[in-house]
C-alpha positions in Angstrom: 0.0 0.0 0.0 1.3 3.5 -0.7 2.0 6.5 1.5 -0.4 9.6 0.5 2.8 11.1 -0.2 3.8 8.8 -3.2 0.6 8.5 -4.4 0.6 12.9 -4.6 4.0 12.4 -5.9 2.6 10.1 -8.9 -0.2 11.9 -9.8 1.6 15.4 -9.6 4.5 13.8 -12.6 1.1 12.3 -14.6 -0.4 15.6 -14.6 2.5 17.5 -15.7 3.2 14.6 -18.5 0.0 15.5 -20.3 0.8 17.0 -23.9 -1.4 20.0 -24.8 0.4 21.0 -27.6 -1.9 21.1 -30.4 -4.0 23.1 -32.6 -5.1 25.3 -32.6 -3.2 26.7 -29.8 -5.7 29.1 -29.2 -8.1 26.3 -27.8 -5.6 23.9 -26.1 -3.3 26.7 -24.8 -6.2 27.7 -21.9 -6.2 24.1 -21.8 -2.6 23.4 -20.9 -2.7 26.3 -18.5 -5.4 25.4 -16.1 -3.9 21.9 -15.7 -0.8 23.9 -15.0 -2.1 26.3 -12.3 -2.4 23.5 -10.0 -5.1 22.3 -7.4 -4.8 19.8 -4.9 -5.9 17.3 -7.6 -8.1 15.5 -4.5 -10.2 13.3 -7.3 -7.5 11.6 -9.0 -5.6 11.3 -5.6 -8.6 9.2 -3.7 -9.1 7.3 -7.2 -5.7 6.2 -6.7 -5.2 6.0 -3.2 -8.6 3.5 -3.3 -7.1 1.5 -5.7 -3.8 0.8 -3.7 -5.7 -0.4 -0.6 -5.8 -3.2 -2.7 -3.0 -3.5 -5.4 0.2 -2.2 -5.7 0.6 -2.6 -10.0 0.1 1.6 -10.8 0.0 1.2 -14.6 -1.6 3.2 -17.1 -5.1 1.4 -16.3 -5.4 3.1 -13.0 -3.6 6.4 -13.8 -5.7 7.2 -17.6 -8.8 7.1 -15.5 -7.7 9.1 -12.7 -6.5 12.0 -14.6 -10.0 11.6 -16.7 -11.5 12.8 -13.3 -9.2 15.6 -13.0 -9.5 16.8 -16.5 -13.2 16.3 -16.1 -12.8 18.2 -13.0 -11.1 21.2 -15.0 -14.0 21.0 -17.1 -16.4 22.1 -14.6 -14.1 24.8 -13.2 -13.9 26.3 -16.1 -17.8 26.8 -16.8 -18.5 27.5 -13.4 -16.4 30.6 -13.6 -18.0 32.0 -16.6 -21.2 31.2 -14.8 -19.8 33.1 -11.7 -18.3 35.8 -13.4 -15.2 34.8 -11.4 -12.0 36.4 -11.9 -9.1 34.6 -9.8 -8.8 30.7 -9.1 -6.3 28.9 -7.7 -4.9 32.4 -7.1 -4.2 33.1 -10.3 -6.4 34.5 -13.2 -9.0 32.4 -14.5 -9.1 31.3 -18.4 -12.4 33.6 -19.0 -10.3 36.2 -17.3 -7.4 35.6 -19.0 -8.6 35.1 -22.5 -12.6 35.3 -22.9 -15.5 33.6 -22.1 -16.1 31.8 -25.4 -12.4 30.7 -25.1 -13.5 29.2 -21.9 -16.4 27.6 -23.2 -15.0 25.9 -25.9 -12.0 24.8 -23.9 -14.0 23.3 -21.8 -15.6 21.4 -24.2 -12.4 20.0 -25.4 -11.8 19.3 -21.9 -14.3 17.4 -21.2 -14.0 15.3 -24.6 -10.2 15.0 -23.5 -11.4 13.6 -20.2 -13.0 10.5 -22.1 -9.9 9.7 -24.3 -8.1 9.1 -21.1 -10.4 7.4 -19.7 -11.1 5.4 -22.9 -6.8 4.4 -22.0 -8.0 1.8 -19.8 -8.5 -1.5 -20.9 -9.2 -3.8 -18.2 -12.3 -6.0 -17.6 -14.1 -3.2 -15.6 -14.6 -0.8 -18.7 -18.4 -0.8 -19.2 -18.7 -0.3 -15.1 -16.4 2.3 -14.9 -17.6 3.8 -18.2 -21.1 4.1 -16.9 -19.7 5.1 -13.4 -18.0 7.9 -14.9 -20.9 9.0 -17.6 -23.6 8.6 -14.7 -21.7 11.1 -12.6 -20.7 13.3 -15.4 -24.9 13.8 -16.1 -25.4 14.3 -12.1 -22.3 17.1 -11.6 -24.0 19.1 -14.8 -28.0 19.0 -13.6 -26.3 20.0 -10.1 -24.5 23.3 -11.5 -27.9 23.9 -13.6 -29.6 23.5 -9.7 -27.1 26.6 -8.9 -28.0 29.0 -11.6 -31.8 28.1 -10.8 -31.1 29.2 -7.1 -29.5 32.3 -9.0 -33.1 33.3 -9.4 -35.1 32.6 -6.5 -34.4 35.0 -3.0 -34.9 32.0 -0.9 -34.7 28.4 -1.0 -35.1 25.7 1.7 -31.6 23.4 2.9 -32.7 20.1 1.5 -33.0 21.6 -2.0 -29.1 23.2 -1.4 -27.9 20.0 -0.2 -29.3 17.7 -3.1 -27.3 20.7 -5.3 -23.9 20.2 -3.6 -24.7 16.3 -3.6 -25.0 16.5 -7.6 -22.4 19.4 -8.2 -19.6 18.6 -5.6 -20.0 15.2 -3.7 -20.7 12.8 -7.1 -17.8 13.1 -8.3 -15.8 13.4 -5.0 -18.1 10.0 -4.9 -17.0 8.5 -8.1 -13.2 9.1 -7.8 -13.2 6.7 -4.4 -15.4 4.2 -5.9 -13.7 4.1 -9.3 -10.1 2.9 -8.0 -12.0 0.2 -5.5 -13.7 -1.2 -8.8 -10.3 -0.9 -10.8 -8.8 -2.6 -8.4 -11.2 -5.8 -8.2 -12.5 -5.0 -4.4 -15.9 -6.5 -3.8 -19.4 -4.5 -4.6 -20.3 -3.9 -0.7 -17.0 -2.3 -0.4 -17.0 -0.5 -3.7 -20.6 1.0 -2.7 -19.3 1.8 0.7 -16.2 3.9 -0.6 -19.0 5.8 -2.9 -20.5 6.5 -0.1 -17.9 7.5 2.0 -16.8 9.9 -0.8 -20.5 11.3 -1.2 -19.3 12.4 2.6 -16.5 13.6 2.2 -18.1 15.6 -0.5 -20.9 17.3 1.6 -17.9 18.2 4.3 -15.8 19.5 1.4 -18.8 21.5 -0.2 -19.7 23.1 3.0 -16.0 24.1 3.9 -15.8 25.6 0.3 -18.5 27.6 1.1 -17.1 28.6 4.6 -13.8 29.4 3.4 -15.0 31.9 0.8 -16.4 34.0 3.9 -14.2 33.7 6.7 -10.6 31.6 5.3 -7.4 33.2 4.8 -7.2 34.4 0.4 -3.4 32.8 0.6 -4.5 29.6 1.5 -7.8 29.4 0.1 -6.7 30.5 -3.3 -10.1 32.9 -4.4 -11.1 36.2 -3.3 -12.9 36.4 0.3 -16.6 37.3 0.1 -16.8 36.5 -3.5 -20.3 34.8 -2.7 -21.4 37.4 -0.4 -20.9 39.7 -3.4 -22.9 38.2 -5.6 -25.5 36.8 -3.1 -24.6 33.3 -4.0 -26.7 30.5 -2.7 -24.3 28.8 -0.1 -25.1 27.0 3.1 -24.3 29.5 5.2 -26.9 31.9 3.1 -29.8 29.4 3.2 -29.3 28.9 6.5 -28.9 32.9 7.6 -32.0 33.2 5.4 -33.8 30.4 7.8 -32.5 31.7 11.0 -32.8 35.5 10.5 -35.9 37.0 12.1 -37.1 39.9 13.5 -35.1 42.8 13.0 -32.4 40.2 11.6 -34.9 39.5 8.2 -35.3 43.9 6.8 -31.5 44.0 7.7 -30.5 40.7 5.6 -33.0 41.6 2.5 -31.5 44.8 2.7 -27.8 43.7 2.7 -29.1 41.1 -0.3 -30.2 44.5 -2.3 -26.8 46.6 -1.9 -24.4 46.3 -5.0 -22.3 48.9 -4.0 -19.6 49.0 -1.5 -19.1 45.2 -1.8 -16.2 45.6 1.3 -19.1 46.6 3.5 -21.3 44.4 2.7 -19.0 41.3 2.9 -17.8 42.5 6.4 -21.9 43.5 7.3 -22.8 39.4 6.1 -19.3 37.8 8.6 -21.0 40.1 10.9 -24.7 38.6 10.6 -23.3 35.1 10.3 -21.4 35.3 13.6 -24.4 36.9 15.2 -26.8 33.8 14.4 -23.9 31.4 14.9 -24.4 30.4 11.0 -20.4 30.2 11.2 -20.4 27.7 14.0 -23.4 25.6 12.4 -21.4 25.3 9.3 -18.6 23.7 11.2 -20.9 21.8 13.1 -22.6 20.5 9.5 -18.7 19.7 8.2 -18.1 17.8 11.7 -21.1 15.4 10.8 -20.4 14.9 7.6 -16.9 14.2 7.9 -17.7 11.7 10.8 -20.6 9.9 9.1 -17.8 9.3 6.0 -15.5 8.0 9.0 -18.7 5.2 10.0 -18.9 4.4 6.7 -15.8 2.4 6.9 -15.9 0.0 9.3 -17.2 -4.0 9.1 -17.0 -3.8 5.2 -13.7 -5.5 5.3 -11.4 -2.9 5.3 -8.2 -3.9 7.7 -6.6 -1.2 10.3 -4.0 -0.1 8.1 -6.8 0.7 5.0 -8.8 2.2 7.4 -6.0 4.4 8.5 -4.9 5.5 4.6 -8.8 6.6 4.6 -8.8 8.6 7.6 -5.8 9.9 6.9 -6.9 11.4 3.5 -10.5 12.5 4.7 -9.4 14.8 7.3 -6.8 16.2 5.2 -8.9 16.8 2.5 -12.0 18.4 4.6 -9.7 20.1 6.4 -7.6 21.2 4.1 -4.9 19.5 5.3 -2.6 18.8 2.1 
């Protein structure tokens, strides 16, 4: 079994190995660049940590599909910031930023076609599973960002309808990645549906850190601007649950802060101030807490040993937690 440290290692060289050079240049060029800027490449990284819980052959047939998830990953990124309007990820500028928003759109596109040639590199006895694994979730992550830009016109919506978003959007694919090595890697079904599982988990927890981290984590570390959301009234969880908990005197004040489009500093600093007040930025941990322990359940008696258990662990609360 490897360390999460060689398995960073490996993916980190198999990213950097992938040839963009092509033409036109002007489509794989923004291509090339967001694969460049980095990430912490968490989806290819469970994909193969998963797999090594149970082999220890890393060959093209594991690697292929794990970049797939990354590049399909890109892909997503890539929209969501023309979508967003977004100007900085990763803390650098964003392709729409840097070259346009059709650029972006149709370099996402090729990413995304990219994404299936690699995966299309595997050619083991799993490829119709992990074919329609992949294609499933690939359906799921795009009705969940169309779910965000519905929210985008509705002032208020309920949490169970935010949560199924970030469950199609964020924790599918999160999902995928964990199941995908265990199925690469020949480990039974209860344990491959388990590891989905655990990876829908992990997702939730990641989602709602995302969205906690835009309001109150540190820019350097976090890699966007702070407040970004606030600005553009974004529906996070800590905005559909402000919008829950704010009454009184709390509700004119929070419709009002909604309505201002000007002065974004003070209104960013205004929301902190209204989430600390109704202790939405305690909940939030709270919410991660339960979501990274119910991922943690999801591992024992499914046949896991101590030491697979511990690789889990181990990547879960660094990934939640932002950790590596």
């Amino acid at each position: 079994m490897y360390t999460l440290q060689e398995i960073d290692s490996t993916i980190r060289k198999s990213v950097f190995a992938i040839d963009f050079k092509k033409e036109p240049s002007s489509l794989y060029e923004p291509l090339e660049y967001m694969i460049a800027v980095g990430g912490k490449r968490l989806r290819p990284r469970l994909c193969l940590t998963t797999f090594t819980l149970f082999k220890d052959n890393i060959d093209n047939n594991i690697i292929l599909p794990a970049l797939a998830l990354e590049l399909f990953h890109s892909f997503t990124l890539m929209h969501d910031d023309i979508m967003d309007n977004a100007d900085i990820r990763r803390g650098v500028p964003t392709v729409r930023k840097k070259w346009s928003d059709n650029c972006a759109v149709l370099s996402g596109d090729a990413m995304t076609i990219v994404a299936y040639q690699f995966l299309q590199g595997y050619k083991g006895p799993e490829f119709q599973r992990i074919i329609e694994l992949f294609t499933e979730t690939a359906i799921k992550v795009i009705e969940g960002q169309q779910y965000d830009m519905d929210f985008e016109g509705k002032q208020l919506i309920v949490m169970d309808d935010y949560l199924k978003m970030i469950g199609l959007k964020t924790a599918a694919l999160i999902a995928c990645s964990a199941k995908m090595g265990a199925v690469i890697a020949g480990a039974s079904d209860q344990i491959c549906d388990a590891l989905y599982e655990f990876g829908w988990n992990l997702g939730m927890a990641f989602q709602i850190t995302d969205d906690y981290l835009d309001t109150f984590g540190d820019p350097a570390i976090f890699g966007k601007k702070i407040g970004g959301d606030i600005e553009n009234n974004k529906k996070t969880w800590l905005l559909v649950k402000c919008q829950k908990l704010a009454t009184g005197e709390d509700r004119p004040y929070l419709e009002n802060l909604l309505a201002q489009t000007e002065d974004m500093p003070a209104k960013v600093a205004a929301m902190q101030a209204l989430y600390k007040k109704l202790k939405v930025d305690s909940q939030a941990l709270d919410a991660i807490g339960q979501y990274h322990e119910k991922a943690l359940s999801l591992l024992q008696d499914i046949g896991l040993d101590r030491d697979q258990r511990a690789c889990l662990t181990e990547f879960a609360r660094g990934m939640v937690y932002r950790r590596f």
